[in-house]
N, C-alpha and C positions, 0 to 999 in steps of 0.2 A: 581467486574467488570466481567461481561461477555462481551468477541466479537467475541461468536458464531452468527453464523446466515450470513444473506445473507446483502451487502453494496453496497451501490454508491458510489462510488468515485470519485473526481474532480482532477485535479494535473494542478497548473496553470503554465503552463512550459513559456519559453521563446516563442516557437511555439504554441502558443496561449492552449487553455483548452484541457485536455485530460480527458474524460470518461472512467471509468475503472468499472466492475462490479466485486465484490469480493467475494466470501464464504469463510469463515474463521472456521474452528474446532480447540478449543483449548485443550489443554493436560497438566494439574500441569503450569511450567512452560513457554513451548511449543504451539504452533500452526502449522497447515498445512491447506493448502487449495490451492483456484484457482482464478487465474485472467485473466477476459479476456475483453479485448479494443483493441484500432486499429491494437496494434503487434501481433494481436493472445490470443489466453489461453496459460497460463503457470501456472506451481504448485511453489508454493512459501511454504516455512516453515520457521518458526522465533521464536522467544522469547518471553518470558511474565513476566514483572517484573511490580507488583502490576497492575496499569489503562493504562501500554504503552509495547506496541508492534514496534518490532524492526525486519528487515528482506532484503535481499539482493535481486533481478531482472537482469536479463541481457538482454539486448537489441539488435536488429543487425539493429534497423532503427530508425532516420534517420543516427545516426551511430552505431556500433559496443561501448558499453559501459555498466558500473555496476552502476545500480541503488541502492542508500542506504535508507531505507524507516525508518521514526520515526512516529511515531502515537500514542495519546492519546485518550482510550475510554473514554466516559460522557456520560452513560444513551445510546443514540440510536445517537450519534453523534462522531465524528472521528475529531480531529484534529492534524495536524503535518506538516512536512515536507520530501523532498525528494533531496538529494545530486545528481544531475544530469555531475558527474565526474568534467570533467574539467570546466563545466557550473557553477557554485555554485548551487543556491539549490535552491527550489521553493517549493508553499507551499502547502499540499495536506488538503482536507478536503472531510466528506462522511455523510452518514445517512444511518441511518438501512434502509434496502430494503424490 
């Protein structure tokens, strides 16, 4: 599994669809990279255990809160989900860009 390279991301939140544009560089285990959608760019880094990637976000809108992100790669496609704190969770999905 590679999920280098550049993504779409969708995250079907409560507050309707959120766009998120990704680049992801991975490392052994490890990844870092950048996302950026309606809160801005931010650098994310996470985890890599076999085809799923796992990584934390923090938010200050529309509230102050820790995003918990789970993702499985397949080929040029992304699926998972996204712990939206006190929200429960919503489901994210992407494609290579």
């Amino acid at each position: 599994m590679s999920a280098d390279g550049a993504w779409k991301i969708t995250i079907n939140t409560p507050m309707g669809a959120q766009q998120l544009d990704a680049t992801i560089t991975t490392a052994g285990d490890s990844f870092t990279g950048v996302v950026d959608g309606p809160m801005g760019k931010q650098d994310i880094a996470g985890k890599i255990d076999g085809d799923n990637l796992t990584w934390n976000a923090k938010i200050t809108q529309p509230m102050p809160m820790e995003l918990q992100f789970a993702a499985t790669v397949t080929g040029d496609a992304m699926t998972g989900k996204v712990q939206l704190g006190a929200f429960g969770s919503a489901d994210l999905s992407g494609v290579r860009a």
